[in-house]
N, C-alpha and C positions, 0 to 999 in steps of 0.2 A: 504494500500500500504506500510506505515511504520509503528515501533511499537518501541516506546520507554518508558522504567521505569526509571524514574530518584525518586532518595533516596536521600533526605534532614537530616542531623544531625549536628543541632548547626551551624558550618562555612564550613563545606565539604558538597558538594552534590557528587552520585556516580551515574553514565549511566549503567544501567544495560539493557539485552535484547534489544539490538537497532539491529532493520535489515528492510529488503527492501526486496518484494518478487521480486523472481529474473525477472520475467515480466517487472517491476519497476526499474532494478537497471542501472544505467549508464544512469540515464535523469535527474540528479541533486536532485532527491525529498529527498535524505538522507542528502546530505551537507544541502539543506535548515529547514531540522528538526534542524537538527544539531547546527548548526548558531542560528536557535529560540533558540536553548534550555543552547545555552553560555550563549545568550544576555540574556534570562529569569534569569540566575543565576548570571548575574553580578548585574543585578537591585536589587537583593535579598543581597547582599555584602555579597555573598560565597568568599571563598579564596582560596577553593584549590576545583577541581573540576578534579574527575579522574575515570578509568573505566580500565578493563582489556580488551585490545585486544588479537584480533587472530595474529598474528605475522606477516601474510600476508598482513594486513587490516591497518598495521605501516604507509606506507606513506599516508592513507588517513586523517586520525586522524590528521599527522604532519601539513595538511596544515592547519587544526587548529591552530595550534598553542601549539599543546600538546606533552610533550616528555617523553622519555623513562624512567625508574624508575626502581630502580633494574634489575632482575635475570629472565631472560626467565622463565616458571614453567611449567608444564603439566597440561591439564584439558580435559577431557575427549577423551585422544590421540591425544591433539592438543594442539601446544606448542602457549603461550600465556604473554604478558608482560602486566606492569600495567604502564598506560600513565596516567599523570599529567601535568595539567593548572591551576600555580599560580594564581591569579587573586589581591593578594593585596602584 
């Protein structure tokens, strides 16, 4: 139903491929990866823990708790920023 790769180096962890098939989407199962997958990194005393969004997908990330960081960018004709969660 979801699928997420999280990359661990030294005090960054990075969210890569996270999505929800769309059958799946809008019943919570993604905030609740999601949320595991902070709390999993806080235990780990990550610092900075960030991923690139879809630009669309900004306010969902935000109720993380994660914010904007630089320069919108292009990636495969879809404009995309890179969100960051301090954690220390």
């Amino acid at each position: 139903m979801c699928v997420a790769s999280l990359f661990i180096n030294k005090n960054e962890a990075r969210l890569r491929k996270f999505a929800t098939l769309p059958s799946y989407q809008n019943q919570g199962l993604g905030s609740e990866l999601l949320q595991h997958i902070i709390s999993d990194v806080k235990k780990r005393n990550i610092e900075k823990f960030w991923l690139d969004a879809r630009e669309t997908a900004v306010p969902f990330y935000r109720r993380f708790g994660l914010t904007v960081e630089g320069e919108p960018f292009l990636k495969h004709h879809l404009t995309y920023v890179k969100m960051v969660l301090r954690l220390s």
